[in-house]
TORBA-762803 format. One line per field, with one value per residue (C-alpha): residue number from 1; residue in one letter; x negated, y, z negated. Coordinates in nm, 4 decimals, padded with zeros to 6 digits. Each point is the difference from the previous one (the first is absolute). Layout:
% residues N
resi	NUM, ...
resn	A, ...
u	X, ...
v	Y, ...
w	Z, ...
This chain:
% residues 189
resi	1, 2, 3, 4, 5, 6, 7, 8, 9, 10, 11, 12, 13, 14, 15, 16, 17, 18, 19, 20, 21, 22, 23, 24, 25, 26, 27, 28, 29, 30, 31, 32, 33, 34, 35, 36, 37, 38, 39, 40, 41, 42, 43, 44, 45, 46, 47, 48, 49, 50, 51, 52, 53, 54, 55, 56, 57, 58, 59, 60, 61, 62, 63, 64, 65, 66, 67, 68, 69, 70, 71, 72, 73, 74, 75, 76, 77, 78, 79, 80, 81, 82, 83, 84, 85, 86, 87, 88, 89, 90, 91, 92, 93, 94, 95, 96, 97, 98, 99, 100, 101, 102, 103, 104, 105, 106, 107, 108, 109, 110, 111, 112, 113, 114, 115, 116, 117, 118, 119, 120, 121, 122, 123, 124, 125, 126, 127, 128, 129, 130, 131, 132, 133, 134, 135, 136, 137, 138, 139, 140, 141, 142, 143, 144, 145, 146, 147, 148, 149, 150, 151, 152, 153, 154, 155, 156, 157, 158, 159, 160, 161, 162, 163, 164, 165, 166, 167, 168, 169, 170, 171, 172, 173, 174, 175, 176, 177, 178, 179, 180, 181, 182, 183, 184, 185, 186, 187, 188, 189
resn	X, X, X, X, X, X, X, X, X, X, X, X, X, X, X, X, X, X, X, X, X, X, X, X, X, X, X, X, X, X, X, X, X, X, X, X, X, X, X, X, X, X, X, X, X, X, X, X, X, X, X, X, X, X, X, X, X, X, X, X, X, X, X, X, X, X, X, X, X, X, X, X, X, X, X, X, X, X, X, X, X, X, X, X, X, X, X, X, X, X, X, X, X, X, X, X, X, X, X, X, X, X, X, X, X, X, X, X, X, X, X, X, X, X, X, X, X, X, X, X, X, X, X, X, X, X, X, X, X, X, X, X, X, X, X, X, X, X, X, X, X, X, X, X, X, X, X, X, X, X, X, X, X, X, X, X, X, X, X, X, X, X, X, X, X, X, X, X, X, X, X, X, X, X, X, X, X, X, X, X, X, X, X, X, X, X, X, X, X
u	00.7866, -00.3038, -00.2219, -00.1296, -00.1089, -00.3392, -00.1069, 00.0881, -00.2736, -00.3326, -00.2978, -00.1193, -00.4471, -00.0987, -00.3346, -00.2132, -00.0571, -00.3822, 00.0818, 00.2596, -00.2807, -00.2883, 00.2593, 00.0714, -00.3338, -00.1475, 00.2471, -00.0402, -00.3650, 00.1710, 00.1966, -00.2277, -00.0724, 00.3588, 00.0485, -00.2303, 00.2670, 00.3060, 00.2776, 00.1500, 00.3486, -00.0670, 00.1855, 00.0819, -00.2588, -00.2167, -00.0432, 00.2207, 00.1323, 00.3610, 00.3018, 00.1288, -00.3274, 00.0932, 00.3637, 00.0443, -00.2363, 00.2433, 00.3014, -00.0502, -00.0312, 00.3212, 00.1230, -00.1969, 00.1246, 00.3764, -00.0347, -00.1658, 00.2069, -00.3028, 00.0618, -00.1138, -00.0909, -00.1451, -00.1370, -00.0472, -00.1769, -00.0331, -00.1558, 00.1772, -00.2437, -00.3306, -00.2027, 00.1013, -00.0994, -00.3009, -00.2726, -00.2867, -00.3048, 00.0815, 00.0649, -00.3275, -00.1414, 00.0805, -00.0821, -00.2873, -00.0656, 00.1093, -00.2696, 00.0809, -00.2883, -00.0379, -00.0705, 00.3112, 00.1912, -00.1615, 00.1081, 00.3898, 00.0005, -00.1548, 00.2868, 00.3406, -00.1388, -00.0246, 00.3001, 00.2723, 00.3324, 00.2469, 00.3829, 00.1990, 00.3756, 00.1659, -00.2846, -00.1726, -00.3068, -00.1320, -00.3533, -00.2360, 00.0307, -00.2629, 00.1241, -00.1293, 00.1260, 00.1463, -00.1189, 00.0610, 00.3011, -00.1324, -00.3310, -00.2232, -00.1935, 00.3885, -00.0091, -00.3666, 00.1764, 00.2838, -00.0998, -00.2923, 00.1822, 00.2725, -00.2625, -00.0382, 00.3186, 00.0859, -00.2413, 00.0962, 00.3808, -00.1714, -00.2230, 00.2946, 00.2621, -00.2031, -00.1219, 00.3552, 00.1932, -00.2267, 00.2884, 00.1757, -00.1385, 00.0074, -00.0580, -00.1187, 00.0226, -00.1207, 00.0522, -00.1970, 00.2212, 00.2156, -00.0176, 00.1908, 00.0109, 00.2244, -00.0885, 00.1503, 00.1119, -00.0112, 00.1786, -00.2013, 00.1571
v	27.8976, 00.1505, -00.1901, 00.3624, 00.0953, 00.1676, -00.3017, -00.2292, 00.0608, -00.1334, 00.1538, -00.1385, -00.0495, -00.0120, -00.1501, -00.0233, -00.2942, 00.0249, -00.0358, -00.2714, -00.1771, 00.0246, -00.1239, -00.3007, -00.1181, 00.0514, -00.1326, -00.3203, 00.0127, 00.0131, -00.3148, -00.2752, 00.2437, 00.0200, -00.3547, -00.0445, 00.1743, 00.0386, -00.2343, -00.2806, 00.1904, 00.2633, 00.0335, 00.2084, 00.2204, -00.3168, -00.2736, -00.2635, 00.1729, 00.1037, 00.0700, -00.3739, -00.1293, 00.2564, -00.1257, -00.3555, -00.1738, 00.2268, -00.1042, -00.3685, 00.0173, 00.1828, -00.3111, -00.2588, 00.1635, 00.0221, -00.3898, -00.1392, 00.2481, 00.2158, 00.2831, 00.3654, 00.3369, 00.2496, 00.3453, 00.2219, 00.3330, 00.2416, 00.3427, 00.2858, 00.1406, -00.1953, 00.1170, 00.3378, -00.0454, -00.2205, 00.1978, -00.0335, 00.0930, -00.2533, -00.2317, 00.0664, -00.0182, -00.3245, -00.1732, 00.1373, -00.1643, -00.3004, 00.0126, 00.1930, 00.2187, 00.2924, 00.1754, -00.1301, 00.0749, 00.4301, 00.0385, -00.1375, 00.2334, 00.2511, -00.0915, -00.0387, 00.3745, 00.1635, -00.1192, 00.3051, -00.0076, 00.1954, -00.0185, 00.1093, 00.1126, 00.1750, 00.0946, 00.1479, -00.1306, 00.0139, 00.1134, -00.2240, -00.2561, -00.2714, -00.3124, -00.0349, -00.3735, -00.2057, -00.2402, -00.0187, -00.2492, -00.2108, 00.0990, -00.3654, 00.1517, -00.0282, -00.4172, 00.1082, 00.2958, -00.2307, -00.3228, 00.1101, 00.1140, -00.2530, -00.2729, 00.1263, 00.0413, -00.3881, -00.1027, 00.1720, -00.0466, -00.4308, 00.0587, 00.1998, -00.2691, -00.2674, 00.1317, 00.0516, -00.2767, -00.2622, -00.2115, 00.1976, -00.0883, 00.2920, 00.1012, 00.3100, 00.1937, 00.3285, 00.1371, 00.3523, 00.2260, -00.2420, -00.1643, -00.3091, -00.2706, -00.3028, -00.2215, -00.3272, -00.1058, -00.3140, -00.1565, 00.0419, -00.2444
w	20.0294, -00.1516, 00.2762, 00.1054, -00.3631, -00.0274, -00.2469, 00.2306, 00.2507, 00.0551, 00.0907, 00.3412, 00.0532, 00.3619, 00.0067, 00.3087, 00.1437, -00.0352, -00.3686, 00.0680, 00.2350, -00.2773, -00.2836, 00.1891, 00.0988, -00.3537, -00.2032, 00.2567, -00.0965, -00.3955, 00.0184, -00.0816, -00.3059, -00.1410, 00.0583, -00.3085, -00.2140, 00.1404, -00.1550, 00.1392, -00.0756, 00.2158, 00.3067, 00.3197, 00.1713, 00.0210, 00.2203, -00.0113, -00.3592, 00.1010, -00.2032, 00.1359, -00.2326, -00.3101, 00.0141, 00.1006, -00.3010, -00.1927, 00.1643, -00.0062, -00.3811, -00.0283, 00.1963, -00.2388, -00.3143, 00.1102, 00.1428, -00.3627, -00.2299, -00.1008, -00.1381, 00.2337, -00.0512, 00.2402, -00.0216, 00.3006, -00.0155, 00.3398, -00.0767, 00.2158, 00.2384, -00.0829, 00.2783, -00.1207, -00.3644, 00.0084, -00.1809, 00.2437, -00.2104, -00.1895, 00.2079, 00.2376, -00.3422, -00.0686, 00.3365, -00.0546, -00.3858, 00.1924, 00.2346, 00.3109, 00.0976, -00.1118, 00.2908, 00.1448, -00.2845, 00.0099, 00.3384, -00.1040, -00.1992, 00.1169, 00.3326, -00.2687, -00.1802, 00.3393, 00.1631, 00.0915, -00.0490, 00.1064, 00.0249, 00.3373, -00.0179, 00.2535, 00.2041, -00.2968, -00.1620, -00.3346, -00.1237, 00.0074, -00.3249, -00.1904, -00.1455, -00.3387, 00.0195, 00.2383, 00.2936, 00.4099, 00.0495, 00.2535, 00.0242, -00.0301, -00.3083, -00.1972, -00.0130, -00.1793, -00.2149, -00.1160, -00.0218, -00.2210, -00.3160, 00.0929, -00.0488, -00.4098, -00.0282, 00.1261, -00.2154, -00.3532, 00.0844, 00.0313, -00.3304, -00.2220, 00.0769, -00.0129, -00.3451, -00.1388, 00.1381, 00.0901, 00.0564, 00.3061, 00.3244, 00.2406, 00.3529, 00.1155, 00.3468, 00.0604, 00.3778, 00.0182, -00.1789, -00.1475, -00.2888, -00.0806, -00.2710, -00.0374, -00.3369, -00.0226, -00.3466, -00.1417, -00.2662, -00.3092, -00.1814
């Protein structure tokens, strides 16, 4: 059982709930902004956008195919710890290209580059550590943080296979840090 391995932990933000508070009220002040670009294939972390509305669509054309004979194929990516990996300059960067203000998108940052880590075992604490990447899990600004760069991605995975098999139809779903794609081939004669 290597469930203790050093590898196998996660570093753990506390973040005060002043923070939490402001993050919530101005990414509620954000939304009618991101619904200008956010993709219809985005789901969870968003109003009435839950993993049921990512996976039924998805499901019932599973069903379809199997009932008519069509032929299936599905892809399904998940990247380990996404919270942990998300690059946040970048990211910030591009909400920001994409028309969040700027001044909004400064004090993110300057918030993600100042936040502490630290990791507790046994009573002991490390020093003091700074994420170079990474987001809060949770936090309201991470539906923001994801669904951003999510967004491009949905929509070159839609231009690419469009572009080199223009007779596939396909579905996409992305739920926050997931990533999934089901194509449904037709006969091509």
């Amino acid at each position: 059982d290597d469930s203790h391995a050093v590898d196998k932990f996660r570093k753990l933000t506390i973040v005060a709930q002043l923070i939490r508070s402001w993050s919530s009220m101005r990414v509620a002040e954000a939304a009618s902004w991101m619904k200008k670009w956010i993709v219809d294939e985005a789901h969870g972390g968003l109003a009435e956008r839950s993993v049921d509305t990512a996976v039924y669509p998805i499901t019932c054309d599973v069903y379809d195919a199997d009932l008519d004979g069509d032929d299936v194929a599905g892809v399904a990516l998940d990247y380990k710890d996404c919270f942990d990996l998300v690059g946040f300059e970048l990211t910030v960067g591009l909400l920001v290209r994409m028309g969040l203000p700027a001044r909004f998108g400064a004090l993110l940052l300057f918030l993600l580059r100042n936040l502490v880590h630290c990791f507790v075992c046994g009573g002991a604490v490390s020093k003091q550590l700074y994420a170079l990447i990474g987001i809060l899990q949770g936090d309201a600004w991470s539906v923001l943080l994801l669904n951003g760069p999510m967004s491009v991605w949905v929509r070159v995975v839609k231009y690419t296979v469009g572009r080199a098999f223009p007779a596939v139809q396909s579905r996409i779903a992305v739920y926050l840090d997931d990533r999934t794609v089901l194509m449904k081939l037709f006969q091509c004669g």
